[in-house]
C-alpha positions, -999 to 999 in steps of 0.1 A, spaced: -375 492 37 -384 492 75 -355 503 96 -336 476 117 -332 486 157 -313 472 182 -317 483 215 -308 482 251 -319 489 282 -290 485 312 -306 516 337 -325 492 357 -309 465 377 -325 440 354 -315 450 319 -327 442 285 -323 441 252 -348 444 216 -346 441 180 -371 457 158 -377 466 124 -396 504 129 -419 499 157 -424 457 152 -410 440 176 -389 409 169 -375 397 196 -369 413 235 -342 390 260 -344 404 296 -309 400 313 -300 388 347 -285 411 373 -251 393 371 -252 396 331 -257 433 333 -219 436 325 -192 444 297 -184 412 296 -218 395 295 -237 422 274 -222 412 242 -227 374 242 -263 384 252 -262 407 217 -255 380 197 -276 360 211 -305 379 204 -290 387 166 -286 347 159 -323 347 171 -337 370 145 -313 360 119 -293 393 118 -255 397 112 -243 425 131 -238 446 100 -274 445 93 -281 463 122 -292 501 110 -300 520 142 -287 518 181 -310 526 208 -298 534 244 -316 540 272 -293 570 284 -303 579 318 -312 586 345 -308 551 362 -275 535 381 -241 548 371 -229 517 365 -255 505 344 -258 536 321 -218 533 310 -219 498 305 -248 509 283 -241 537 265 -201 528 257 -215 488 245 -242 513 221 -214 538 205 -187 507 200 -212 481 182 -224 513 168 -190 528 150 -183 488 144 -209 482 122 -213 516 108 -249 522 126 -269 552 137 -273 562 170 -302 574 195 -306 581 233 -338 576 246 -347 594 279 -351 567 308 -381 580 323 -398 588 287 -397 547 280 -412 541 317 -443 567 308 -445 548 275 -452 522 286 -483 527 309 -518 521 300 -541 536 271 -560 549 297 -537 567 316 -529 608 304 -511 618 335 -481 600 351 -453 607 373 -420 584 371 -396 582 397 -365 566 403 -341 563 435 -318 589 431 -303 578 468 -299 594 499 -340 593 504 -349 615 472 -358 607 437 -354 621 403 -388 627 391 -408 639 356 -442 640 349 -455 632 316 -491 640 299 -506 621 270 -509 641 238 -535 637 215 -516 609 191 -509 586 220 -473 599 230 -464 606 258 -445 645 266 -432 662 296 -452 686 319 -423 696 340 -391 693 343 -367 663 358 -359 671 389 -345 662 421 -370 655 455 -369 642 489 -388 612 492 -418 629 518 -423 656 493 -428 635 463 -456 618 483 -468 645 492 -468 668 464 -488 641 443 -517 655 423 -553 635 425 -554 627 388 -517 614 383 -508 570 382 -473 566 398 -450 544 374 -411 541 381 -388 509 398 -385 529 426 -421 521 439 -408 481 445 -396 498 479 -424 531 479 -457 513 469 -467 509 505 -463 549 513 -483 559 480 -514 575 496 -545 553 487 -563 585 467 -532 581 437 -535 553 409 -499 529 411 -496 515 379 -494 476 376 -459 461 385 -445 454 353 -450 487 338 -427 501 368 -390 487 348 -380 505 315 -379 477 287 -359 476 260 -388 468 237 -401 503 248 -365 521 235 -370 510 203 -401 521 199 -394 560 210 -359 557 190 -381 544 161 -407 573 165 -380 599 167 -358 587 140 -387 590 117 -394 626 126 -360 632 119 -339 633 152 -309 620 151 -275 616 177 -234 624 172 -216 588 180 -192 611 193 -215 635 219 -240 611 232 -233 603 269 -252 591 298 -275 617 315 -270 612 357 -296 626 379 -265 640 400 -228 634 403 -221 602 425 -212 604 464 -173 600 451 -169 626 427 -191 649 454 -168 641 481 -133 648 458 -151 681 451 -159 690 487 -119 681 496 -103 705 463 -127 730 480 -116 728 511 
């Protein structure tokens, strides 16, 4: 019996939210920036469940985009995954935020780098090449770069994907492929896919240890350090 996913996607400022059985897609809502709350995530869920004609129990996996992406966004994420989660007696799975953003670019592309704002003029980058079945898998690690030495460091042969490029498109130098807009947002359609893939081959999540992954601590808990230092 195919496996029945519900996932979410609350990184980006415009959220979303799937349900699949394995990697068919039944349904995908995208959410509006002022529904990309606690309080407005759940109507949206059972919204989408009345649509495919789930209860909530039927539900079998939970897939979260877990980071990187906006603070806010990734606990309002993560924390509405684990509680419908432990309510209906579900699995669990964190998909990597920049993994669903390579996923979703074109057949034809085998080298990509994501980026996202990480703030204060850098961006959390990872660059992904296509393996042989189609996925998608890391060349480097995440890290952490100033805006100027992303651009510049840019190889020849790599498409740029990421939300970040809705402000940076314009500085891309002309000689680097920039993927089509609407590949630039993680979906939530793309989540479910990974989680499907990777539930399959066996991966699975605690409830109780999966947390959202922050490119860096925020500005706040920075500053309280810098004043117990001091």
């Amino acid at each position: 019996m195919a496996m029945r996913i519900l996932a979410l996607e609350t990184t980006d400022r415009d959220g979303s939210l799937a349900a699949a059985t394995d990697d068919n897609l039944l349904a995908e809502l995208t959410l509006e920036r002022t529904q990309r709350s606690a309080q407005s995530l759940a109507p949206a869920m059972v919204a989408l469940l009345r649509q495919v004609g789930w209860r909530p129990a039927d539900v079998q996996l939970v897939a979260v985009s877990c980071g990187p992406g906006s603070f806010t966004g990734l606990r309002i994420g993560v924390t509405t995954a684990k509680v419908f989660a432990y309510a209906v007696g579900a699995q669990i799975l964190g998909v990597d935020t920049l993994e669903a953003i390579a996923a979703a670019a074109p057949e034809n592309v085998t080298k990509v780098s994501v980026v996202m704002d990480a703030q204060r003029g850098q961006v959390v980058e990872r660059r992904y090449c296509r393996r042989l079945d189609g996925w998608f898998e890391p060349a480097e690690p995440q890290r952490l770069i100033d805006v100027e030495s992303w651009l510049q460091q840019l190889p020849p042969e790599t498409a740029v994907s990421g939300p970040i490029l809705a402000k940076l498109a314009s500085r891309v130098p002309s000689h680097i492929r920039l993927l089509d807009r609407h590949c630039w947002s993680p979906r939530a359609s793309v989540v479910a896919r990974l989680a499907a893939r990777d539930h399959a081959q066996g991966r699975r999540d605690d409830l109780w240890q999966i947390a959202p992954r922050y490119c860096r601590r925020s500005a706040a808990e920075e500053k309280l350090e810098i004043r117990r230092e001091s």
